[in-house]
C-alpha positions in Angstrom: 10.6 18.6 -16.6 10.9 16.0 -13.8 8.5 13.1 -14.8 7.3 9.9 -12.3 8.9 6.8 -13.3 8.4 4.1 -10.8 6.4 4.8 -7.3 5.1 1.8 -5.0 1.7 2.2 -3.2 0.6 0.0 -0.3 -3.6 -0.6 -1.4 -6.5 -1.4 0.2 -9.4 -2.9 -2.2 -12.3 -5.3 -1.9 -12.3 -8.6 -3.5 -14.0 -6.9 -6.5 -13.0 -6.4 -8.8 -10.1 -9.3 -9.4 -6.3 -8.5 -8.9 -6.2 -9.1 -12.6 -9.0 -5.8 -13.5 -8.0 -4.0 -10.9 -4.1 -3.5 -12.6 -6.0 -3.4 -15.6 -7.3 -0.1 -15.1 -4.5 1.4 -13.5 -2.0 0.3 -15.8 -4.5 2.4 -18.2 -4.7 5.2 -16.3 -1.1 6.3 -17.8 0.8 5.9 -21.9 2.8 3.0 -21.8 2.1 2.4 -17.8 3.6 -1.4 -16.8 2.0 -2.4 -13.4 3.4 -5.0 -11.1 0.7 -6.1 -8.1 1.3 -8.3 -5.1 -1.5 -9.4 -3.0 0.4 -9.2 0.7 -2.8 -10.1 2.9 -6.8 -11.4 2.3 -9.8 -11.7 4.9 -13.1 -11.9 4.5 -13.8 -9.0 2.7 -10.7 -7.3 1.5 -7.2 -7.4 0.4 -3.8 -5.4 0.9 -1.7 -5.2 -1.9 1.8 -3.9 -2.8 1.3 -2.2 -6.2 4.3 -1.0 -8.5 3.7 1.1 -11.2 6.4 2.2 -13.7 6.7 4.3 -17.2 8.0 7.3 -18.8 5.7 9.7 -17.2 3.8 8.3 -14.8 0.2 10.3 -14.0 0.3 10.0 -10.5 -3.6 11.9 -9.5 -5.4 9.7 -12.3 -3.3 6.5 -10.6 -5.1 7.5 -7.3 -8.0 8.3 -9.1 -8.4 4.8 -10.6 -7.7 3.3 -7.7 -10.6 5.2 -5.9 -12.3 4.4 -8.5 -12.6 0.8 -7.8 -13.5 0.9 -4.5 -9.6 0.8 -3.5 -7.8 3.1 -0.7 -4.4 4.2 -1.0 -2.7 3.3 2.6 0.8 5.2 1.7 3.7 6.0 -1.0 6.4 3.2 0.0 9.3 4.5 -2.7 9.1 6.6 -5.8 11.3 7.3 -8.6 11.8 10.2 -10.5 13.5 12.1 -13.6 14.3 14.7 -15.9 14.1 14.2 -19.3 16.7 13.0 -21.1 17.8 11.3 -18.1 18.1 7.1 -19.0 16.9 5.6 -16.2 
């Protein structure tokens, strides 16, 4: 089965909640989920991010979901990586 193992989203989100909850909860919206987030922009009431999320099996709908979630919107998909299983990397 071909599994999600890395896929970078360009975000949307208000300034709540913090950088820091809001990669909380998506890292936990996957097992063993590591997410990487980079604030690219801020203005008065929002800020654009660059969010990398990467694990064995990445659940991509609860991702969006969690993102929703917190107010967030998902702008676009700017690279994904997949595999089989089995496959090392």
């Amino acid at each position: 089965m071909v599994a999600i193992k890395r896929i970078v989203l360009d975000v949307l989100k208000p300034h709540q909640p913090s950088a820091i909850e809001f990669a909380q909860a998506i890292a936990g919206a996957s097992d063993d989920c590591h997410v990487r987030l980079l604030v690219l922009e801020m203005d008065e009431k929002t800020e654009t991010m660059q969010i990398e999320v990467s694990g064995e099996r990445i659940d991509f709908d609860a991702v969006k979901m969690s993102i929703s979630d917190m107010g967030g919107s998902l702008h676009s998909i700017d690279e994904v990586e997949v595999g089989s299983n089995g496959d090392a990397g």
